[in-house]
C-alpha positions in Angstrom: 0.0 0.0 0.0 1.5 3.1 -0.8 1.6 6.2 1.5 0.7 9.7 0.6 3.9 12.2 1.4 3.6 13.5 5.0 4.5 16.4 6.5 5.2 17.3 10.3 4.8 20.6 12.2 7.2 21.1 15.0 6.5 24.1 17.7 10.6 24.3 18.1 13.7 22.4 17.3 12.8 19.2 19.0 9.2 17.3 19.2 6.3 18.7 21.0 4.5 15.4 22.2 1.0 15.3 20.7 -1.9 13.5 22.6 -4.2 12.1 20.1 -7.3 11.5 21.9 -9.4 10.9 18.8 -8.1 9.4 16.4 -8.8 5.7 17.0 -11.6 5.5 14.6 -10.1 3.0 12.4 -13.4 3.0 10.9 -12.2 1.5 7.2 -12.0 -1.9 6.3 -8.6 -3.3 7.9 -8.9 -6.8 6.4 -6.3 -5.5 3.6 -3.5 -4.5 6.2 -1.2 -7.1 7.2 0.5 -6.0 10.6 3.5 -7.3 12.2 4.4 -7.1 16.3 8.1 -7.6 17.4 8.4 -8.6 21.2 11.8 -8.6 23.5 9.8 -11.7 25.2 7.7 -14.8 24.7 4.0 -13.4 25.4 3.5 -16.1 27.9 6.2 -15.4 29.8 6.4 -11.9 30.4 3.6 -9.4 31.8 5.3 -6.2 29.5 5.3 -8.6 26.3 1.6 -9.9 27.3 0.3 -6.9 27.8 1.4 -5.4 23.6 0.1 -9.1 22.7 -3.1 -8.8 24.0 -4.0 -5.5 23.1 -2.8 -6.2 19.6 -4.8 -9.6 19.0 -7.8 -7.4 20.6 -7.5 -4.6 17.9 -7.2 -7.9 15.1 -10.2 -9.8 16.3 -12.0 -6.2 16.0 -11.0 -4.8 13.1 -9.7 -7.8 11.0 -6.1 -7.3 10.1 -3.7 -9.9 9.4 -1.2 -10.5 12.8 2.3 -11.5 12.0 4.0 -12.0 15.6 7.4 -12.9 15.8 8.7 -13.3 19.7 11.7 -13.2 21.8 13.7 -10.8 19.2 16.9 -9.4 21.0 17.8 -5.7 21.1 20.4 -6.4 18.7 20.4 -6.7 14.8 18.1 -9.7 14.8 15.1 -6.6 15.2 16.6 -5.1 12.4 16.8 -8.5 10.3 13.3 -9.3 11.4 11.5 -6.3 10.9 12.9 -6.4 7.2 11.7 -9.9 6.6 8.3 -8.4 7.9 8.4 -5.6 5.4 9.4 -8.2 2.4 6.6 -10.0 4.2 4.1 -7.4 2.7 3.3 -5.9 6.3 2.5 -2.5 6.2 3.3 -1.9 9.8 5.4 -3.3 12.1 5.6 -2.5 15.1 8.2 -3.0 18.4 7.6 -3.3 22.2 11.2 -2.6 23.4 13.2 0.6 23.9 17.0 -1.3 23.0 14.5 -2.0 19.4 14.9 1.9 18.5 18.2 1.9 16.5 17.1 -1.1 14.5 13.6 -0.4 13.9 15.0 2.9 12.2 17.3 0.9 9.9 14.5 -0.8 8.8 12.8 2.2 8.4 15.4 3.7 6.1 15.3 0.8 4.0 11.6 0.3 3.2 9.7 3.7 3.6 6.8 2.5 2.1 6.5 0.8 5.6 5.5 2.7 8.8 7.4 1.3 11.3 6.1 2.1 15.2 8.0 2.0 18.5 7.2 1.5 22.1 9.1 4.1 24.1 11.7 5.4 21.7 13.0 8.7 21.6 14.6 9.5 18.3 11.3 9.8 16.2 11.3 13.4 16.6 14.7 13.7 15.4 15.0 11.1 12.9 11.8 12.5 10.9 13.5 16.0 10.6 17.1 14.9 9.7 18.0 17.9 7.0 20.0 15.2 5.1 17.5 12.0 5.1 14.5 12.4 7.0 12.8 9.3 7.7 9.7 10.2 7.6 7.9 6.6 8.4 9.4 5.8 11.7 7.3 7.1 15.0 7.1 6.7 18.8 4.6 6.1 21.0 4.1 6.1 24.9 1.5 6.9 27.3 0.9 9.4 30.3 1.4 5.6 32.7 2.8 8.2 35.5 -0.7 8.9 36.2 -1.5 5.2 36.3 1.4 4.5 38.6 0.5 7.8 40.6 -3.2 5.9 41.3 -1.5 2.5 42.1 0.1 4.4 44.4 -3.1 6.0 46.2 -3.9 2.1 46.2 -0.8 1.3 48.5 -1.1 4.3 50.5 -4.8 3.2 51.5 -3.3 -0.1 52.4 -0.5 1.4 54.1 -2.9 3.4 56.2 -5.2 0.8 57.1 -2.0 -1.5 58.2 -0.6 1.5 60.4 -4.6 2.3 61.4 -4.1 -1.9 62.9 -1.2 -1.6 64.8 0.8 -3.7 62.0 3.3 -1.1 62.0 4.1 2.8 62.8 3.8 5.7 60.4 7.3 6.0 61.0 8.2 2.2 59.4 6.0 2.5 56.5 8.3 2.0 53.7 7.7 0.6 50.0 9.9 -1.8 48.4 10.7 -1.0 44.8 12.2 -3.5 42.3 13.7 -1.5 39.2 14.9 -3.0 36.2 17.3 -0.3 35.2 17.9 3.3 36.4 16.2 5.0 33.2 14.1 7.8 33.2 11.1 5.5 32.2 11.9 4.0 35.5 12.6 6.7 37.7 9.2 8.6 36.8 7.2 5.5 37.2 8.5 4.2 40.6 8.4 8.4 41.7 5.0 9.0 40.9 3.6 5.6 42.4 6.1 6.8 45.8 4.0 10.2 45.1 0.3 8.7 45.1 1.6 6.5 48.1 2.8 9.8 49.9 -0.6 11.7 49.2 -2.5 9.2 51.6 0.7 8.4 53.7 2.9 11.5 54.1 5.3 9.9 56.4 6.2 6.9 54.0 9.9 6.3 52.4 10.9 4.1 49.5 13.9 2.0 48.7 14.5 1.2 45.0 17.1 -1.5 43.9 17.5 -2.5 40.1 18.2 -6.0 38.8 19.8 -4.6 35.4 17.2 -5.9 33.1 13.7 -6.1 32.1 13.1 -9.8 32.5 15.0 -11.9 35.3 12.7 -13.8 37.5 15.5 -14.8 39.7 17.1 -11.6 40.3 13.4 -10.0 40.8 12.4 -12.9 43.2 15.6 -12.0 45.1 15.3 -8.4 45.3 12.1 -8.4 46.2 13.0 -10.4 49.2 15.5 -8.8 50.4 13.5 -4.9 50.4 11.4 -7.4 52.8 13.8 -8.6 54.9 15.4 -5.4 55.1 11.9 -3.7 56.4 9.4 -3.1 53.4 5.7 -3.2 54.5 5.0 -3.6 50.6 6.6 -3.6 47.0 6.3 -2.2 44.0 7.9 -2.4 40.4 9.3 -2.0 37.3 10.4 -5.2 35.8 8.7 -7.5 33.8 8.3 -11.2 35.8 6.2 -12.3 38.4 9.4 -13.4 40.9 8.6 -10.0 42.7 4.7 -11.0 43.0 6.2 -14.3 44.1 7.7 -13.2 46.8 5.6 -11.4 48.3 3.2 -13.8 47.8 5.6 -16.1 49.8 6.0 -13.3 52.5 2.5 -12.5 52.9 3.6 -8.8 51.8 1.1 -6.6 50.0 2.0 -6.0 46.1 1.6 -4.0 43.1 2.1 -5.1 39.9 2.7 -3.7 36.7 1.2 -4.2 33.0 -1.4 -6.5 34.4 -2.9 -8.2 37.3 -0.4 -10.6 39.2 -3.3 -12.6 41.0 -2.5 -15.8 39.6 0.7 -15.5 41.5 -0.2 -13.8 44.7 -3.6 -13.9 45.0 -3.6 -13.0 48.8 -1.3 -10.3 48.6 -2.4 -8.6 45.0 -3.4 -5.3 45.4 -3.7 -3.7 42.1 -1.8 -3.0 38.8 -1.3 0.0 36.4 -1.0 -0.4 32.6 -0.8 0.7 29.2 -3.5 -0.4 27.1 -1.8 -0.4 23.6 -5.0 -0.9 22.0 -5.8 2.8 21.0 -2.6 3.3 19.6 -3.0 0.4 17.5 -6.2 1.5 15.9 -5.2 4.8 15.5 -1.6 4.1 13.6 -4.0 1.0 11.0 -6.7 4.1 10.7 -4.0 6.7 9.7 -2.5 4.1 7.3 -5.9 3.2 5.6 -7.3 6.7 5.3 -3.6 8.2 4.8 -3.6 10.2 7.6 -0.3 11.8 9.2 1.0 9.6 11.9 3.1 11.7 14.1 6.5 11.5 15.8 5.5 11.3 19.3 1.9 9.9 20.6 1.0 10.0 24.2 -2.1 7.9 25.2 -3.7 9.5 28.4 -6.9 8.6 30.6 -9.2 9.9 28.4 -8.2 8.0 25.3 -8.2 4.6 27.3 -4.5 3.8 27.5 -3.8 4.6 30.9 -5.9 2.3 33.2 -6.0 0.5 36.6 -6.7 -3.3 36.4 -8.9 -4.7 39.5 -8.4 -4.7 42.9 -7.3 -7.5 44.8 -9.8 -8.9 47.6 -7.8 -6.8 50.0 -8.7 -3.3 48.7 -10.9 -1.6 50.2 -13.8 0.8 49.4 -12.1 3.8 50.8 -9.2 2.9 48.3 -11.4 2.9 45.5 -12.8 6.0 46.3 -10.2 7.7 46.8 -8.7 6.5 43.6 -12.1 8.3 41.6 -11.3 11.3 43.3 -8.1 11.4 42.2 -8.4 10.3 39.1 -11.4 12.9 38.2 -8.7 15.6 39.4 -6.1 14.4 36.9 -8.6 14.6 34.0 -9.9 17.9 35.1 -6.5 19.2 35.5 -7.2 19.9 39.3 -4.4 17.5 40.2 -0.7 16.9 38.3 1.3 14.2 39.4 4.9 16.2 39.7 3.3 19.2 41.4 6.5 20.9 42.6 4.4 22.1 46.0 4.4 18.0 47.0 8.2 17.0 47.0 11.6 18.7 47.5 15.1 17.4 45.7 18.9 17.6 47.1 18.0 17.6 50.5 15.4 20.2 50.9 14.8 22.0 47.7 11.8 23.4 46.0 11.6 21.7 42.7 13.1 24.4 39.8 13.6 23.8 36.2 17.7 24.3 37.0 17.6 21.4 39.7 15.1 19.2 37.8 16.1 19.4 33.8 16.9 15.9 32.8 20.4 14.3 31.8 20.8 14.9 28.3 23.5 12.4 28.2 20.7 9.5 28.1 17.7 10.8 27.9 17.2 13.4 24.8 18.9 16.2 23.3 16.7 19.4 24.6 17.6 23.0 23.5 19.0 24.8 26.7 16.1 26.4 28.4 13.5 24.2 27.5 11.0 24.6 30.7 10.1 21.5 32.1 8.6 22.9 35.5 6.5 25.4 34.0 3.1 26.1 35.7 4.3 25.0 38.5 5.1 21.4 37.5 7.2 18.8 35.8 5.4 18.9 32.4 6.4 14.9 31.5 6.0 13.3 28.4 5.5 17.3 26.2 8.4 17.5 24.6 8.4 14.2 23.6 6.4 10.8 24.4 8.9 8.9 26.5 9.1 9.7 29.9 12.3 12.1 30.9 11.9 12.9 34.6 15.0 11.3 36.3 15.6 13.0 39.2 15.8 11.2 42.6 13.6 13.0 45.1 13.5 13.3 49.1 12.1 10.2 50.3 13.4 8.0 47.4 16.8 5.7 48.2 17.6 4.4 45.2 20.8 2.0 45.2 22.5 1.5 41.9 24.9 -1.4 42.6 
């Protein structure tokens, strides 16, 4: 299928993030479209690779594309060899779940741009599109506002928190979250800071400990961690990689849990709270509508609340009505703009400071190139995922011990 030329507006020298709340119509006839899904995992292994699957075979069965799924694809030149093979194939997208995928996808990109070629939480889209020498204009990113998801997980375990202190279980001044990190990214850092954040609202007294196991999928490693942020004194645990050996063992521990990318019940079902996620789905119907009706797809998407990417799974029998309310309360304040997660008035930096755009601009070194004086704190907060789709915030706060061994 061929695609019309495109052409991107920028508001400066780098992306400005659009969030495309409406544009998952995909109303045309799909049964033409062949699409192809690369995943960093077996689906059946990994809650981040099952959670792309799923949504993907949900937008198929809806709209009626053809799937091509190829799984456990390294972040090395096999993505770039297989997302070629796709494109020969006769897909007319293919898409990739894992950041290390970026410089490969883009290779592939170069080679057939008759192709639109989508990424998971990449950052060079921007860039890459508006290359003065050889613009390739068919590659894109995509991530979702997920900081408010993880901000509302977070009200979850500060309920819990409460109610445990609220039982004598413990003392405001021991409630501390375990966090199990896969690597100290920014993706990572504003995930496990605005779940310590929505923990904090209910619980102002709490602390976190993060620890990283130095890759997205190691059950062992993530088992291990986990117990030790128990034995060292975590009333619950949180995080960031993709297994369920920290579900395990807290399951084991009879230690509360959240999860991430989908419900962990299966493995702790006494001690499952809740999860946050990204539903992929929109995104997928809004990239096959674009193609089909030869719309623009642009550089950066962010998927938010309103456009169903950004949800809660359910509760664990252990949450309580309160929890849930207070989780509608907050969650009507982020839509209504009433609330934002990295509100500089509800955390301090370097031992005391008021959040500024000096203390808080990210590292450029592996984050994004930014033009000096970009304003991430404007209005008062950390504007994250604007100036691209990827998250960027990376700065530890007060309250957060994160060890990078």
């Amino acid at each position: 299928m061929k695609k019309s030329t495109r052409t991107l507006v920028l508001a400066s020298s780098f992306a400005m993030t659009l969030s495309l709340a409406a544009c998952n119509s995909a109303t045309a006839d799909a049964s033409s479209l062949k699409v192809g899904l690369i995943l960093l995992h077996p689906a059946a292994s990994s809650t981040y690779d099952k959670n792309f699957y799923d949504a993907m075979v949900s937008a198929k069965e809806k709209l009626g594309f053809t799937l091509v799924v190829k799984e456990n694809i390294n972040e090395d030149g096999t993505c770039e060899t297989t997302a070629k093979e796709m494109a020969e194939d006769g897909c007319d997208i293919v898409f990739a779940d894992s950041f290390g995928h970026e410089d490969f996808l883009i290779q592939a990109a170069k080679a057939y741009p008759d192709v639109e070629f989508c990424h998971a939480t990449g950052t060079k889209a921007a860039t890459v599109n508006n290359d003065p020498t050889a613009p390739v204009k068919n590659f894109h990113n995509a991530f979702a506002s997920i900081y408010e998801g993880r901000f509302l997980a977070g009200v979850v375990a500060g309920q819990k928190m409460a109610e445990d202190i609220a039982a004598g279980k413990y003392t405001a001044e021991q409630a501390k979250i375990g966090y199990v990190g896969a690597h100290p990214y920014a993706e990572v850092i504003s995930g496990f800071t605005s779940f310590y954040l929505g923990a904090r609202s209910v619980v102002p007294s709490v602390t976190m400990d993060v620890v990283y196991t130095n890759s997205w999928y190691d059950y062992d490693a993530e088992f291990a961690k986990a117990s030790a942020l128990i034995e060292s004194g975590a009333k619950l645990i949180s995080q960031h990689a993709d297994s369920y050996g920290a579900p395990k063992a807290c399951e084991d521990a009879g230690i509360p849990n959240v999860a991430y990318n989908g419900a962990t019940d299966s493995a702790a079902p006494n001690t499952y709270l809740v999860s946050s996620k990204i539903d992929w789905q929109p995104y997928y119907e809004h990239i096959i509508d674009c193609v089909l009706n030869e719309k623009e797809i642009s550089s950066d998407y962010v998927g938010t609340v309103e456009t169903g990417s950004v949800q809660l799974t359910k509760y664990g029998t252990s949450v309580s009505e309160e929890a849930k309310s207070k989780v509608a309360d907050a969650k009507a304040k982020l839509a209504n703009g009433t609330l934002h997660v990295f509100d500089a008035t509800k955390f301090t930096v370097n031992g005391g400071q008021t959040p500024t755009n000096e203390n808080m601009a990210p590292n450029k070194t592996w984050t994004f190139n930014y033009p000096d004086g970009t304003d991430f704190m404007k209005d008062g907060y950390y504007h994250e995922s604007y100036y691209r789709s990827a998250p960027s915030f990376d700065v530890i706060i007060d309250g957060i011990n994160s060890i990078v061994e």
